[in-house]
C-alpha positions in Angstrom: 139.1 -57.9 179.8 135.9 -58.8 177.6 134.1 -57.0 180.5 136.0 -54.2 180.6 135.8 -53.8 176.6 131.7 -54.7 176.6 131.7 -52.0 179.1 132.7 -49.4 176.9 131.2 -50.5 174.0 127.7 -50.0 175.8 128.3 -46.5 176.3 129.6 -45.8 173.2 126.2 -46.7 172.0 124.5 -44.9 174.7 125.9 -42.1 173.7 125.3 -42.4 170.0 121.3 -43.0 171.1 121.4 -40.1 173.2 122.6 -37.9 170.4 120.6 -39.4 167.4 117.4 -38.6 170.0 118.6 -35.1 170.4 119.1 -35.0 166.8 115.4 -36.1 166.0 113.9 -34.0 168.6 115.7 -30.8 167.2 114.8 -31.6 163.4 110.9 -31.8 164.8 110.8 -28.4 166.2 113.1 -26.6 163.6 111.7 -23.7 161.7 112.6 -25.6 158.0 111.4 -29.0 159.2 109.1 -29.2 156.0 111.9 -29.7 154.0 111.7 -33.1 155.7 108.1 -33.9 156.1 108.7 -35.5 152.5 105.1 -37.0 152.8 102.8 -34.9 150.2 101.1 -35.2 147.4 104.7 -34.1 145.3 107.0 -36.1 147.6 104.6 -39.7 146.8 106.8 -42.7 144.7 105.0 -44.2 141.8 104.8 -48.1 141.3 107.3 -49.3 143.4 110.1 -51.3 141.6 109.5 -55.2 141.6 112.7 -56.1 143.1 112.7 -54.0 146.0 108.8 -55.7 145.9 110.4 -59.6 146.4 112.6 -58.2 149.2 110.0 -57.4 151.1 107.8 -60.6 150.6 110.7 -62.4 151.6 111.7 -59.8 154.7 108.0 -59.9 156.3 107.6 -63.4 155.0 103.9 -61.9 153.8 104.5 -64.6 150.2 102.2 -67.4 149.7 103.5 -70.4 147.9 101.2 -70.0 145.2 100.9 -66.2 143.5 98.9 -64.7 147.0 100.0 -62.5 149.4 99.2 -60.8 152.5 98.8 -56.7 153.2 100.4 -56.0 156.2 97.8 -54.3 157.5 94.5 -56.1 157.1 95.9 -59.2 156.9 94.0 -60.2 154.2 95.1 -62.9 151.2 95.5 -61.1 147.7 97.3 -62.2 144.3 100.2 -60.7 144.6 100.0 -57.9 142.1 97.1 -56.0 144.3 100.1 -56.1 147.0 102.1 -52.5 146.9 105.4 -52.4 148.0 105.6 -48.8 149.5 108.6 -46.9 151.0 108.2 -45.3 154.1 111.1 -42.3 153.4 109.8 -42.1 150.5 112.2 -43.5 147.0 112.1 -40.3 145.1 114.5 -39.0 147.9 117.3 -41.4 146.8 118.0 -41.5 150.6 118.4 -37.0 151.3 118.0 -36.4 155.1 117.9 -39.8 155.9 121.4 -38.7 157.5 119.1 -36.8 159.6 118.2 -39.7 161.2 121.2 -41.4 162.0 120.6 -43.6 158.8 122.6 -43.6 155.4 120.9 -43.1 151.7 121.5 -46.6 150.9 119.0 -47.1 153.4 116.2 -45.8 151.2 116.2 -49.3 149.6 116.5 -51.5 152.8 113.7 -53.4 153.6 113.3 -52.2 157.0 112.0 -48.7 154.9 109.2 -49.8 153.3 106.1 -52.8 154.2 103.3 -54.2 151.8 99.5 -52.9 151.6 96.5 -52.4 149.8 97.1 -49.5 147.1 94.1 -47.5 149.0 96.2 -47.7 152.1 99.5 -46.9 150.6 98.1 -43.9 149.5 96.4 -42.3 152.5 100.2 -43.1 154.6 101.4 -40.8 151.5 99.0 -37.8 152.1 99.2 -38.5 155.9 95.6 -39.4 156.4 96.7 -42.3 158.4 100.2 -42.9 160.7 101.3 -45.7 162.8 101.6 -45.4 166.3 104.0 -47.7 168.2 103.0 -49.4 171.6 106.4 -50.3 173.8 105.0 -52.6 175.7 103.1 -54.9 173.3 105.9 -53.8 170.7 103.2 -53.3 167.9 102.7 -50.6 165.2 99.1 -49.5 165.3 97.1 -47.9 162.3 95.8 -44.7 163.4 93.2 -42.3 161.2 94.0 -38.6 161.1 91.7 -37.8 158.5 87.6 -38.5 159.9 86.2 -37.9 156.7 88.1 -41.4 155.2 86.5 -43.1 157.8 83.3 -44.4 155.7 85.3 -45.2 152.6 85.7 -48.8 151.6 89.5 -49.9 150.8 89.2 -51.2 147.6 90.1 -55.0 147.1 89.7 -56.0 150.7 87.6 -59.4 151.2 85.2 -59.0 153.0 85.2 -55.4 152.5 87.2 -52.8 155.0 86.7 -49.2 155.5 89.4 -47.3 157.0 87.2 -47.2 160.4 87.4 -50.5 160.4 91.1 -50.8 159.9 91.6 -47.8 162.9 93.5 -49.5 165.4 95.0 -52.6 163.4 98.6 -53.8 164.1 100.8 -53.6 161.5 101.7 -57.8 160.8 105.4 -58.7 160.6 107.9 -61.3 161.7 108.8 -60.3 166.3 112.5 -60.0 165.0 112.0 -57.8 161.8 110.5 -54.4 161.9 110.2 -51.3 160.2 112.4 -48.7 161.2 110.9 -47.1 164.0 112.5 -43.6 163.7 111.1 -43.1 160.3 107.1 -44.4 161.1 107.6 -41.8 164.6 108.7 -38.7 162.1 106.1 -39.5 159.7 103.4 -39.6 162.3 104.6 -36.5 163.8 104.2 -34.9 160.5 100.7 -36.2 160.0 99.9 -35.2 163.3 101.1 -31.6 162.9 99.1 -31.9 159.1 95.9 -33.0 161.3 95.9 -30.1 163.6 96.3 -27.6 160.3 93.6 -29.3 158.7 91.4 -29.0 161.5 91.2 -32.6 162.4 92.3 -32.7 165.8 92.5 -30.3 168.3 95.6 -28.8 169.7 95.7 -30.7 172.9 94.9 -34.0 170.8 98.4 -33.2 168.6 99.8 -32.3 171.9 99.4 -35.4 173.4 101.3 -37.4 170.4 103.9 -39.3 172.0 107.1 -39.7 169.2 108.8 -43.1 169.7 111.7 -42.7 168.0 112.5 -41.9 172.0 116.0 -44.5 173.2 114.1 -46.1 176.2 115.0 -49.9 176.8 111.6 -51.5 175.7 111.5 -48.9 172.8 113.9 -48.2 170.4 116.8 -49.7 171.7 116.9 -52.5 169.2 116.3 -50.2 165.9 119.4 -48.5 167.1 121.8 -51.6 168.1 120.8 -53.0 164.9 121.7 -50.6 162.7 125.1 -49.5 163.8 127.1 -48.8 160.8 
């Protein structure tokens, strides 16, 4: 009996994958899909609020015991207040088109949708000069530049100091069990990838060739989904 009911319940789920995939896939290629690319210079949050702030510390486990802290990113020990708390669906939203997603609009303020980084960093994800890009098999978020003429700049308060080449390619650090919500990161770096190819940065067969990973395979996105089932 157990069996028979497990059975069922795993293709109820299949079946909600399979239609939050086709949902995601439809939002990228419809004609008023900027009103969710919420990633622009209007669309950024101020100072993130200071509770939301100690969530994630304790979330990512990215809290010293003293005041320090690490940015996700560069991995690098700061006092705590350099640290921004950023959303990735961005807190200005209150949570609109999350349901888009297959998530709710208390979502907005979980965790999993938002990480900690130098306020240089922060800023570029909001303008979409830099994405993350998701790796199945090593089941690591990647930093990825859009924007070449960053490149050269120095991220203010990293020690030793960073440019953004040098943080090209660096995994996002988190807890193996806790992650960002993978559906989000994808959409945004569809967006930025879609922004790149407008601004000239990349060539049409380079935005082409972006891979979305909100996709349901086993070693992908399974887990974001299971997780999350409301």
């Amino acid at each position: 009996m157990f069996l028979f009911l497990r059975f069922f319940v795993d293709i109820d789920l299949i079946a909600r994958m399979v239609r939050l995939e086709e949902s995601i896939n439809n939002l990228a290629v419809e004609h008023n899909r900027s009103n969710y690319d919420i990633w622009s210079e209007s669309g950024r949050s101020v100072a993130e609020q200071q509770d939301f702030k100690k969530r994630l510390f304790s979330f990512y486990k990215r809290k010293g015991y003293l005041r320090d802290a690490r940015c996700m990113v560069t991995n690098q020990w700061h006092p705590t207040r350099i640290i921004i708390a950023s959303h990735i669906w961005k807190s200005c939203t209150h949570g609109d088109g999350l349901h888009k997603f297959g998530l709710e609009r208390k979502d907005c303020f979980s965790p999993r949708n938002g990480f900690l980084v130098l306020e240089d960093i922060k800023k570029r994800f909001d303008v979409k000069h830099l994405c993350f890009l998701y790796n199945p098999l090593t089941q690591k978020f990647a930093v990825k530049i859009m924007n070449p003429s960053i490149n050269a700049l120095v991220i203010e308060h990293s020690e030793p100091q960073l440019t953004f080449r040098d943080i090209d390619g660096m995994h996002l650090h988190h807890p193996e069990e806790k992650i960002p919500y993978r559906r989000l990161l994808s959409f945004h770096a569809r967006c930025s990838f879609r922004n790149a190819r407008e601004e000239n940065w990349i060539t049409a067969e380079e935005e082409s060739a972006f891979v979305p990973y909100h996709n349901l395979s086993e070693t992908a996105s399974v887990p974001d989904i299971a997780s999350d089932i409301h």
